[in-house]
FIMAR-779876 format. One record per residue (C-alpha): residue number from 1; residue in one letter; z, y, x. Coordinates in Angstrom, 3 decimals. Layout:
residues N
seq; type; zz; yy; xx
NUM; a; Z; Y; X
...
END
This chain:
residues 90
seq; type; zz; yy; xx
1; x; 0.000; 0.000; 0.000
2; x; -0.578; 3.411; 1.417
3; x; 1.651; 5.907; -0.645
4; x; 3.203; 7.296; 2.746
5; x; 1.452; 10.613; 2.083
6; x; 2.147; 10.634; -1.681
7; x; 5.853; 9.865; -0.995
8; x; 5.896; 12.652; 1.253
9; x; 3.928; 14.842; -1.110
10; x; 7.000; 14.141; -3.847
11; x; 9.612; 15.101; -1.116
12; x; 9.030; 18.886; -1.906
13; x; 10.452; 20.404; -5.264
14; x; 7.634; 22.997; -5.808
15; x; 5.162; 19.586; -5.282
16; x; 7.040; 18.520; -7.939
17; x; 7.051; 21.286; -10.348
18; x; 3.300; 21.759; -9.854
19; x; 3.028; 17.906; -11.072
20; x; 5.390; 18.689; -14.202
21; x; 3.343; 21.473; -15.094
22; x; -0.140; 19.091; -14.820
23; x; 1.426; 16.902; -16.804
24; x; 0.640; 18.904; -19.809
25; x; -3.376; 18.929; -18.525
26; x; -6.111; 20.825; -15.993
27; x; -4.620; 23.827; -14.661
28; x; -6.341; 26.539; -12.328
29; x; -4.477; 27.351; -9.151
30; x; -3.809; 31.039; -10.424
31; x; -2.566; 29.400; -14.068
32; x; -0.107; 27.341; -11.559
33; x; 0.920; 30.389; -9.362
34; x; 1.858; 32.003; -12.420
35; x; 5.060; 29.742; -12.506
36; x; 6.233; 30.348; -9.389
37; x; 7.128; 33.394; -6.931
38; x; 5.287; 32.603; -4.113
39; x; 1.689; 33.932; -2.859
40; x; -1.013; 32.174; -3.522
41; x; -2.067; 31.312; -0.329
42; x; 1.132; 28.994; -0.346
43; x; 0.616; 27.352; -3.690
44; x; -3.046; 26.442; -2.428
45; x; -1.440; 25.237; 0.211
46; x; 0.949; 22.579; -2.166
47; x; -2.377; 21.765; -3.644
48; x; -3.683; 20.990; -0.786
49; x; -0.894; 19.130; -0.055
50; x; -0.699; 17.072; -3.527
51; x; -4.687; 16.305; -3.259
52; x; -4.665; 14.955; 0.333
53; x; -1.975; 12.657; -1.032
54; x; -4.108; 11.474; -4.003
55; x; -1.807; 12.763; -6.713
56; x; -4.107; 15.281; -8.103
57; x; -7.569; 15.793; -8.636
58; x; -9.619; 18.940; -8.459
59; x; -12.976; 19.628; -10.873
60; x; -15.046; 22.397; -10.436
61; x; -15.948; 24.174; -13.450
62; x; -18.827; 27.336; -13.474
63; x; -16.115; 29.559; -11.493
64; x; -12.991; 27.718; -11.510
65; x; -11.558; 25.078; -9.947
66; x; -8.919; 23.112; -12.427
67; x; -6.619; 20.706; -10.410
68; x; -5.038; 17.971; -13.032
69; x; -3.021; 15.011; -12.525
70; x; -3.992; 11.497; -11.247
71; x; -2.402; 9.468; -13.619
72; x; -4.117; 6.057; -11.633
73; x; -1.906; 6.945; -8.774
74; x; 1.195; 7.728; -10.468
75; x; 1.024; 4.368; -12.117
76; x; 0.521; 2.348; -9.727
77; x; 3.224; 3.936; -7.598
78; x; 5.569; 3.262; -10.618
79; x; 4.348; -0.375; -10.934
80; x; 5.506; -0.646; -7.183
81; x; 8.988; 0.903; -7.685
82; x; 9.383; -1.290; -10.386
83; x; 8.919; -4.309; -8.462
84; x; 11.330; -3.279; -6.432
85; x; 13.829; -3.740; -9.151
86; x; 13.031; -6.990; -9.957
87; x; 14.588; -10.144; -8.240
88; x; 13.198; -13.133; -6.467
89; x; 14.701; -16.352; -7.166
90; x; 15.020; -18.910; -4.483
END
């Protein structure tokens, strides 16, 4: 499995809060910075971040760009954490 970069992705709390707010669907990156106080030279750099990692997804659109979840990695990273809970017998 190679989540290494999506695990470190998650480690940040503004990471995070960007993935919250995709939850809800496609966002632009200036509809994200609106959440936070922070230039947006810093929030492209969390969405830089977040795509490298595989946990979002950009689209280009005419002039915009939106950035929305990827829901394919999520799950699978929760199928993996929930394996973890799960006991071998032996």
């Amino acid at each position: 499995m190679g989540f290494e970069k999506s695990f470190k992705a998650l480690s940040d709390p503004v990471r995070r809060e960007i993935l919250q707010l995709l939850r809800n669907g496609a966002m632009t990156a200036g509809n994200i910075a609106e959440h936070f106080d922070m230039t947006k030279a810093t929030i492209s750099y969390h969405l830089r971040l977040l795509k490298e990692a595989g946990l979002i997804f950009e689209e280009k659109e005419k002039n915009f760009i939106y950035y929305d979840l990827n829901t394919t990695l999520v799950e699978e990273m929760m199928g993996w954490l929930m394996s973890l809970k799960e006991r071998k017998n032996d």
